[in-house]
Each structure stands twice: as C-alpha cells, then as structure tokens.
N, C-alpha and C positions, 0 to 999 in steps of 0.2 A: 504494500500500500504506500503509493507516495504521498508526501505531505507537504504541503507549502507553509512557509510562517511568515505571516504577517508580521513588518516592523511599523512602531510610529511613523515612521517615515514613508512607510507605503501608502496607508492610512491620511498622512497629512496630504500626500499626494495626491490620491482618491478625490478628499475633498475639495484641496483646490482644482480637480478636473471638472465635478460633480459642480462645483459654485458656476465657475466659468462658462459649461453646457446651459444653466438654469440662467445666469445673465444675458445670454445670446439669444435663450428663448424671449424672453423680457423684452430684449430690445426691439426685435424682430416683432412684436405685437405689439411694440410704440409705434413704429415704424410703419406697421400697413393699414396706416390711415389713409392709403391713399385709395381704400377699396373702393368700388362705385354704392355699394349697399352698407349701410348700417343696421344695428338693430336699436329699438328705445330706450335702453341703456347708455349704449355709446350716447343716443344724441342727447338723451339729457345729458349727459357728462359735459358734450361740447356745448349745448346751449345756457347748460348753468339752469335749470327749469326743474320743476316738479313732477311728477307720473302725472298728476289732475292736468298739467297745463301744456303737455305732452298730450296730455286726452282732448282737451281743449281745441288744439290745433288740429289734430285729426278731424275733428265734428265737424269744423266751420271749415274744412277744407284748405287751411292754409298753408298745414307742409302736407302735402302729397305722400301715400306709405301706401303700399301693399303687403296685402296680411297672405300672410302661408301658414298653414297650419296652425297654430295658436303664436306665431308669432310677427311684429310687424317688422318690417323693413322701409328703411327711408334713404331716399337716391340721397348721395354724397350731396350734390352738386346742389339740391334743394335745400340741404341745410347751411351750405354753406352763403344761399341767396339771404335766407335767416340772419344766419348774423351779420351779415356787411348792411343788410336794411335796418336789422336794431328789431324786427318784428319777435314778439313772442319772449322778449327777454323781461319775465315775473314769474 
C-alpha cells in the first residue's frame, strides 16, 4: 500500500491554489456584466431599487422583462436606458 504524507507546506499550497481558482471565479462574475439578459436581482442591484419598485416598473411597463418560467429577465441595454434617464431610481 502506498502512502502519501501531506506536509504544511502542501497544504498551505493547496490553499493558496484553492483561494486563487475561487478569486478568478469572482472576478469573472464581476466581469460578465456585459450579458444582454439580466435577472431582478442583478437589476435591483444596478438600479439601487426595491422588489415592490422592480414590480412597479414591470406593471406600468416601463422597463421591459420577459418572464420564463418563474423567473424575469430584463435586456441589459433597457436598464441601462434607466439609469442615464434617472427613471425608476426610489
């Protein structure tokens, strides 16, 4: 039976491999804002708004979303109409 032994040093290894893979994922989902779809999460995020006034906007038709299965989606490029007009920001 072979056996391997682990030193600290492998270990501390590990973990900075393990840190460094988990900051790449990170970044790399800061990073693809550039999607054409969001979901109501993200755009409350970017709009700075509430679920109510996220719901608000959908009723009166003012940001545009199509719903799939129980969840909505909103074009990039509509939200981003949002904020450069100042619309929707309570």
């Amino acid at each position: 039976m072979l056996l391997d032994i682990l030193t600290k040093e492998d270990l501390s290894q590990f973990k900075k491999e393990l840190l460094e893979e988990i900051r790449q994922i990170l970044t790399k989902e800061k990073t693809n804002e550039n999607r054409e779809w969001l979901r109501s999460r993200e755009v409350r995020k970017k709009l700075k708004i509430s679920p109510g006034t996220l719901q608000n906007l959908r009723i009166t038709g003012t940001l545009p979303f199509k719903k799939i299965g129980g969840s909505m989606y909103y074009r990039a490029s509509d939200v981003d109409k949002m904020m450069e007009g100042g619309e929707g920001n309570g």
